[in-house]
N, C-alpha and C positions, 0 to 999 in steps of 0.2 A: 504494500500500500504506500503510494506518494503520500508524504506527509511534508509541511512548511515546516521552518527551522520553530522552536518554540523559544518567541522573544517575547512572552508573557501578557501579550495580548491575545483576547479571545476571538475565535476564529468568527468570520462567516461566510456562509456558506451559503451558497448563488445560485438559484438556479436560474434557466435560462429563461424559454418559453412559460410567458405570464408576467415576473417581474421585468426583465429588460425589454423583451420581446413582447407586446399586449397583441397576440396572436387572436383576441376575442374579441378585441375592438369591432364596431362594422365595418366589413368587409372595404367597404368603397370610399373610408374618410379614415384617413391615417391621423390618429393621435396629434393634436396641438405638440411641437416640438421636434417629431419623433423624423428623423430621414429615413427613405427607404430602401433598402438592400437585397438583392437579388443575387441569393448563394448557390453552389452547388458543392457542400460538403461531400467527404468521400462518403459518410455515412447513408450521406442522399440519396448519391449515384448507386449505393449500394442496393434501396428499397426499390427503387429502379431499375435492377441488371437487366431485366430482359430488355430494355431501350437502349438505342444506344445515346452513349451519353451526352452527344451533339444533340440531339432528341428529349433527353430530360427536362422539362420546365424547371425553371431554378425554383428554390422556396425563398419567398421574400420575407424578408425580416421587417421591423420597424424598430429603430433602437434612436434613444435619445442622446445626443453627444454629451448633455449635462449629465450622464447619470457616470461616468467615469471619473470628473475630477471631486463628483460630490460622493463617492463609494470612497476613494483615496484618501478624503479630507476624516472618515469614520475611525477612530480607534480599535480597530481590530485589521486580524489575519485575513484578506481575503482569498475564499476557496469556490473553484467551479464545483457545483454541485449539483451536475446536469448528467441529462443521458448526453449532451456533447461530447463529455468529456475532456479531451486534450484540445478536439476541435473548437471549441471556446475560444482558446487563446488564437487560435488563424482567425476564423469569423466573425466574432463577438467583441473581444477584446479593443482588438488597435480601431474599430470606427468607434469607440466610446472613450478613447483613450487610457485602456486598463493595459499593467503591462502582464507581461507572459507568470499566471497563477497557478500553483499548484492546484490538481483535482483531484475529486473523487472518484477513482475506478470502482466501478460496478462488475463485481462477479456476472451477473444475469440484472436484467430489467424488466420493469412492467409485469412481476410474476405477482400472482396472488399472497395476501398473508392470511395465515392462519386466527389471527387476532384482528384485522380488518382493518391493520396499518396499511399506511401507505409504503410501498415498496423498497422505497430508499431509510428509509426510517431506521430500523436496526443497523443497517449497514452503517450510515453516517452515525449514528450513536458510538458504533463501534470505534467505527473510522476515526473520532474523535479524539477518542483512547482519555477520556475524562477529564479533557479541558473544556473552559468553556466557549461554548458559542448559542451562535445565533443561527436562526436557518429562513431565508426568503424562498418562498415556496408558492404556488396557487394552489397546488390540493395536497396541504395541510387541513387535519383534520381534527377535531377537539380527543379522539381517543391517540393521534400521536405526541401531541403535546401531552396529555398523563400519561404512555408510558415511558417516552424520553425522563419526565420528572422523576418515573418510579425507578428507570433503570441507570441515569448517567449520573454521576455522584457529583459533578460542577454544576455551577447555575448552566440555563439554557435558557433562549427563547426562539419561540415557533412564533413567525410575522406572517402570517397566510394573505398575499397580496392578490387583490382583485386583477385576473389575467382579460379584461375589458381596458384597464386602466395604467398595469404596471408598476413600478414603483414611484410612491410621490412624495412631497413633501415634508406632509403627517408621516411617514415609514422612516422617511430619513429620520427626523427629531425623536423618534420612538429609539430607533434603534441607536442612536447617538446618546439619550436618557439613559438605556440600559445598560450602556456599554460605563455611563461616567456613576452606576452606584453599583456596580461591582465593588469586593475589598479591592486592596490596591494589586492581593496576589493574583485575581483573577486577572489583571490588566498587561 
């Protein structure tokens, strides 16, 4: 597991589609702010083999350039906590001005839980390894927030962003709050 060096700041953890990306917005009126990008990750290319890849429609993005110098200006570790993965740091990153972040590798994705978490949940729990963080997420759920509390022994919080809207202002100041009433060890 990629893990960031631990300079005693608590991590967060990012995902992509919903907070950067408001994939849910409508369709035909791109978000106040947001520029649009037109990718074809390998991962893309990949749900597409049988096309060829001159032929794949790219998937467009919508990302805000403000949201990279106001993620950088936050008191913590930032971490890709996407099914991108690594790919984050080519597509995602440099048009928001983020630079190259550690991720979270996923064994498997989008599998069922037993407990009716969300999928990434244990994993990044783990992946964590009991420091603290934070997790921007759209389908965060009220039963992954209690069992992150039950099971990670550092503070956490679960910020479940409206993927219509992405992340805003109110998220930034939340997560900016929580990060400055940590003890000092958590920081």
């Amino acid at each position: 597991m990629e893990r960031p060096d631990d300079d005693g700041r608590p991590l967060l953890l990012l995902d992509v589609d919903g907070p950067l990306n408001p994939y849910r917005a409508k369709p035909q009126r791109r978000p106040e702010g947001y520029l649009t990008h037109r990718v074809k990750p390998a991962s893309w290319l990949e749900r597409h083999r049988d096309t060829p890849p001159a032929r794949v429609k790219p998937l467009r993005l919508w990302l805000h350039p403000g949201h990279g110098p106001a993620l950088l200006a936050l008191p913590y570790r930032l971490v890709w906590c996407t099914t991108w993965q690594d790919e984050a740091n080519e597509w995602i990153g440099p048009p928001i001005g983020l630079p190259r972040l550690p991720f979270v590798r996923w064994p498997r994705m989008h599998h069922g839980d037993p407990d009716g978490l969300h999928w990434k949940t244990r994993h990044l729990t783990e992946w964590a390894a009991g420091r603290p963080f934070a997790w921007v997420d759209d389908e965060i759920g009220p039963q992954d927030t209690a069992w992150i509390a039950a099971h990670h022994p550092a503070p956490a919080l679960t910020l479940p962003i409206d993927h219509r809207h992405g992340l805003r202002a109110a998220d930034f100041a939340a997560l900016a709050h929580w990060a400055e009433q940590l003890p000092a060890a958590g920081r």
